[in-house]
N, C-alpha and C positions, 0 to 999 in steps of 0.2 A: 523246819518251821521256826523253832528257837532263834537260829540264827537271821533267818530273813527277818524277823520282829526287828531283833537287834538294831540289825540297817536299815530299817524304817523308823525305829524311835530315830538313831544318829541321824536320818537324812531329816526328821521333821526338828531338831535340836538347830540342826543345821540351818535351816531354815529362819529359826524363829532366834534361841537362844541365845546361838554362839557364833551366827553370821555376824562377819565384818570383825570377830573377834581376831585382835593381833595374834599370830602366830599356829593358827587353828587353818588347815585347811580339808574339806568334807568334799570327795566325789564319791561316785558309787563304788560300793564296795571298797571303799580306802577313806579310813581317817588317819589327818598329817599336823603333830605337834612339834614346831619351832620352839626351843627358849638359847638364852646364852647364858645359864643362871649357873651350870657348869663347868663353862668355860676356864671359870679361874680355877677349878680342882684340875683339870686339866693341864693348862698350862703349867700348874705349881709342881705336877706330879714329874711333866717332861722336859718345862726349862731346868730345873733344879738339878736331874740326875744324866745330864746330856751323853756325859761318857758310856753310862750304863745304855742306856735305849740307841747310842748310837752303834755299839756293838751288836746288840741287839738286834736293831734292822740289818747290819752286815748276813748275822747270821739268817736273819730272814729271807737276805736277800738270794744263798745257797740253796735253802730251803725249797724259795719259791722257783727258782727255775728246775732243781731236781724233785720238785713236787708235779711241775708241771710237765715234763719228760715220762715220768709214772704213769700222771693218769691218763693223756694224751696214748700212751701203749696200752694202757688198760682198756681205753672205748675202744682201740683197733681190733685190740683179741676178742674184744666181748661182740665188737660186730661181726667179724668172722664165724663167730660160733654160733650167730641169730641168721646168718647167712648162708653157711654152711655146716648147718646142726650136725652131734655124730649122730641123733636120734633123730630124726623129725619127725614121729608120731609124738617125741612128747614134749611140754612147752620147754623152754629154756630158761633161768632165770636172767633178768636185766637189770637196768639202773629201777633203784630204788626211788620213789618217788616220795615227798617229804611232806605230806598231806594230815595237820594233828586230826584225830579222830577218826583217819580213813586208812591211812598203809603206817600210820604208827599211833600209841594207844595217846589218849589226847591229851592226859592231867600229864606224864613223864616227856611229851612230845613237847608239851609248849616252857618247861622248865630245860628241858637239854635247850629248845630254840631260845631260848631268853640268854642262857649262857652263853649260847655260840656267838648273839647278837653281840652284848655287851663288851664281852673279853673280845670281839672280835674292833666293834668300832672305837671302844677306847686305845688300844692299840693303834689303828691308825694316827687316833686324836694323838698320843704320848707323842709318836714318832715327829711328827708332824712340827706341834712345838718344839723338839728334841732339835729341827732341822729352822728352827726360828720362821717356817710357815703360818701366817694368819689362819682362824677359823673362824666362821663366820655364825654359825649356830649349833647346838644339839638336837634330837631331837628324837619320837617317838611316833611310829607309823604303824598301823595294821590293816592287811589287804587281806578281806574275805575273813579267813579264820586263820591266819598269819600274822602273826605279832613280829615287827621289827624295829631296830635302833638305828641313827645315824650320824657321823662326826661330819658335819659338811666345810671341808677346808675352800678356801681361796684359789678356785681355779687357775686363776692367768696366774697370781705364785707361784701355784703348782709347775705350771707350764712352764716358768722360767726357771724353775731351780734346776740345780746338777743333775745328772741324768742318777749319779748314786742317792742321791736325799732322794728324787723319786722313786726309786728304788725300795730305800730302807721304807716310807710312808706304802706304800702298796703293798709289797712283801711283810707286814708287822701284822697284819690280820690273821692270816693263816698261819704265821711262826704262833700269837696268841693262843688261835684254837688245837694246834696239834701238843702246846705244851698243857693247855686246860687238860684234853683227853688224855694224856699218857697220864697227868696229875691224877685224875680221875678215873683211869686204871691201877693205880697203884693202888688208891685209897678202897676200889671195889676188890682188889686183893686179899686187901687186909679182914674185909668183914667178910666176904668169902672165906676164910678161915672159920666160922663160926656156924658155916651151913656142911652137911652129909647129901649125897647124890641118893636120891629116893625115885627114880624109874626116869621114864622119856615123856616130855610133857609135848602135845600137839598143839606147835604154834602158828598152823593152816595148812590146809589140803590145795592140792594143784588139781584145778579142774581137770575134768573128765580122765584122772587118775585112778587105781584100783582104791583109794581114802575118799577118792570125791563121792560123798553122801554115806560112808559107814564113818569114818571118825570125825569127833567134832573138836576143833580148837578149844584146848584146857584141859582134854582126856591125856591122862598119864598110862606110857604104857610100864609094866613093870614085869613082864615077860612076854617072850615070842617062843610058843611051842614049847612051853615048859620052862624054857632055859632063864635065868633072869636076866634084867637088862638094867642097872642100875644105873650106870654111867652112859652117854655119849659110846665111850670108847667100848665098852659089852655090847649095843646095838648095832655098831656101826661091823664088829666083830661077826655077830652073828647072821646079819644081813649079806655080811659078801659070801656067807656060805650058801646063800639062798638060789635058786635059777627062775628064771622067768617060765609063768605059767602055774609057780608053784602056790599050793593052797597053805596059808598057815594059819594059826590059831593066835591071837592078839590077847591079852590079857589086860586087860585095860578098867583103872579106878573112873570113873563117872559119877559125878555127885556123890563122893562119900560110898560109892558102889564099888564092888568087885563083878566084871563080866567078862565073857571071851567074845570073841570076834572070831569069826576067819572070812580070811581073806584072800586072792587071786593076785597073784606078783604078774606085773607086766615087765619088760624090759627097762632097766636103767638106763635113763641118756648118754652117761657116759662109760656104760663097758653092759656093750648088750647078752651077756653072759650069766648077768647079775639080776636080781629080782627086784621091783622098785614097787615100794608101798605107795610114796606122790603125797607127800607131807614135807611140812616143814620142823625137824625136830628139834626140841631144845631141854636142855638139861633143869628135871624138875629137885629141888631141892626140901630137905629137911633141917633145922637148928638143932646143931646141938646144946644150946644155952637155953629151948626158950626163947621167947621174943619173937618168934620166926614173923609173924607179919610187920612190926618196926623196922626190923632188920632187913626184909624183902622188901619193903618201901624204900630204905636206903641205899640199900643196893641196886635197883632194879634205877633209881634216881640218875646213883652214876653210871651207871651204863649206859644209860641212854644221853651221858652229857659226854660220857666218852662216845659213845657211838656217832653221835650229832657232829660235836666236834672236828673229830678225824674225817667224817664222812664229808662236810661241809667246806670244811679248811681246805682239803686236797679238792673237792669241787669246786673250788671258789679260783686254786690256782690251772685250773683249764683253759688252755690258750684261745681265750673268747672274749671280745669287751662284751659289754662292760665291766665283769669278770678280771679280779687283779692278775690274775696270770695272761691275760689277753694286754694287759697296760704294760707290763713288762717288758712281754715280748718286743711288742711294736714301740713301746720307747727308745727299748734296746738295739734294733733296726735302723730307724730312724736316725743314732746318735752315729752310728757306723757306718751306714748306705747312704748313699743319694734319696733324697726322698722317694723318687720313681720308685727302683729297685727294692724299696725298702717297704713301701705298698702294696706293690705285686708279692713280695715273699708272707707280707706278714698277711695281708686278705685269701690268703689261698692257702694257707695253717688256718687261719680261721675257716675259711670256707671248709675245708674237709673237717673242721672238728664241727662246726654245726652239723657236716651230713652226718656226722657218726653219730653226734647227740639225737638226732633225731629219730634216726634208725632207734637208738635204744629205749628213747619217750614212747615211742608209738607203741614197740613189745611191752612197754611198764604197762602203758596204759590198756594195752588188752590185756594185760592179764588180771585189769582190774574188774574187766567187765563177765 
């Protein structure tokens, strides 16, 4: 209800206030801000250091076709496995879907998506000027509950420059976000030194799994059957000792509680041998300094801008237009083939990777419902 208010004040603004305003554009569910007012931070950051950004895009430009080779085998395997389950009584995990306040939590969701935005489209903007490319405006767009940025360059430029300046300007997005995330791992390293492994925190149950309606998301488990489970690596330990069918006793903190559970192991999807709870587990932590909630904000910060990051970057170079790894490809095509030739190869990579994306949208999405 929050939200629809929202897009009824924007649409009645729309309307009245800030129709016909330069650079303002309002349809449903999408407001669109135009300026050129950074254009010159821009330019000054990529005509200035051209050597630097144009290596840069080189290496972006490695990047993005063995980025796009990755994940292009990653949806093959992942749809084989939605295809041909080892388990199919039980769901399989898919593509993540990137929804703030729905499949990721919303304040840490729209700060990784802000970062992915920016490092991603000034990066192009750099590149761009770096390649003495016009750009035509900035700008700031949110669709639904989606916040996005955008460096909109000089199309027919685009179109006419060397097939490598295309190259470096497409490829610089994803070189941006994969170097933000590793940054952003490093630095969640570092403050990761200041926390202790304090039991297995429940970060969602898999329907109609033996957790679907006994554990609830945020219960810490801190032994199974006695045994403690401090770390990831103690649970995951004592779990493969388990067999399907078996009943065990869960030890689990709830609200500042200590309680037991038991519970009924059904089959793991991937080695029906094995006992499978049907959660999502994640490692709950304790400070050794103190501070543990500032510290758990800042961490949990970058995680999710590493997470965003990597996850986005390598999404982004999937051989699909609009998609920079889909512009790649087919440029790359194009500069080599006969046009024909170079159509037919590049529409029929793309065509198989939408069927694969799709196959794995539909599993996300049922396993949202």
């Amino acid at each position: 209800m929050i939200i629809l208010g929202f897009w009824a004040i924007i649409s009645i603004l729309g309307a009245t206030v800030l129709k016909g305003k330069e650079g303002v554009e309002i349809a449903p569910f999408q407001l669109l801000w135009r300026t050129k007012k950074f254009l010159n931070f821009i330019d000054n950051v990529g005509s200035k250091h051209r050597g630097f950004w144009k290596f840069y895009g080189d290496l972006g430009i490695i990047v993005g076709f063995v980025g796009s080779i990755v994940v292009f085998a990653y949806f093959i395997k992942q749809t084989l496995l939605i295809l041909f389950p080892p388990a199919p009584q039980q769901p399989l995990p898919s593509v993540q879907l990137v929804i703030p306040g729905i499949t990721i939590p919303l304040g840490y969701g729209l700060l990784g998506l802000a970062v992915v935005i920016i490092v991603h489209e000034l990066s192009h903007g750099f590149l761009a000027r770096a390649e003495n490319l016009s750009l035509k405006s900035v700008g700031l767009v949110l669709f639904f509950v989606i916040p996005g940025a955008f460096v909109e360059p000089d199309e027919e430029e685009l179109k006419r420059a060397p097939l490598r300046s295309r190259l470096r300007v497409f490829g610089a997005g994803s070189m941006a976000n994969i170097i933000t995330g590793l940054v952003a791992l490093i630095l969640m390293s570092v403050v990761g030194l200041a926390f202790v492994p304090g039991g297995i925190v429940v970060g969602g149950v898999i329907k109609d799994s033996p957790a679907d309606g006994v554990l609830k998301p945020g219960d810490v488990i801190v032994e199974i059957n006695g045994h403690p489970v401090p770390t990831l690596e103690d649970f995951i330990e004592v779990m493969n000792k388990t067999k399907p069918e078996e009943v065990i006793t869960l030890t689990v903190l709830r609200d500042n509680e200590r309680i037991n559970i038991s519970l009924k192991l059904s089959q793991h999807p991937g080695n029906p041998e094995k006992g499978f709870i049907g959660m999502y587990p994640g490692q709950n932590i304790d400070s050794r300094i103190g501070l543990k909630t500032p510290l758990l904000v800042l961490f949990l910060s970058l995680y999710w801008i590493y997470v965003l990051n990597i996850g986005i970057g390598l999404m982004n170079l999937f051989p699909l237009i609009p998609l920079d790894g889909g512009r790649m490809i087919m440029d790359t095509l194009k500069e080599f083939l006969p046009e024909k030739p170079a159509k037919v190869i590049g529409y029929s990579i793309m065509g198989i990777g939408l069927i694969l994306l799709g196959i794995n949208i539909v599993v996300a999405i049922r396993g949202m419902i």
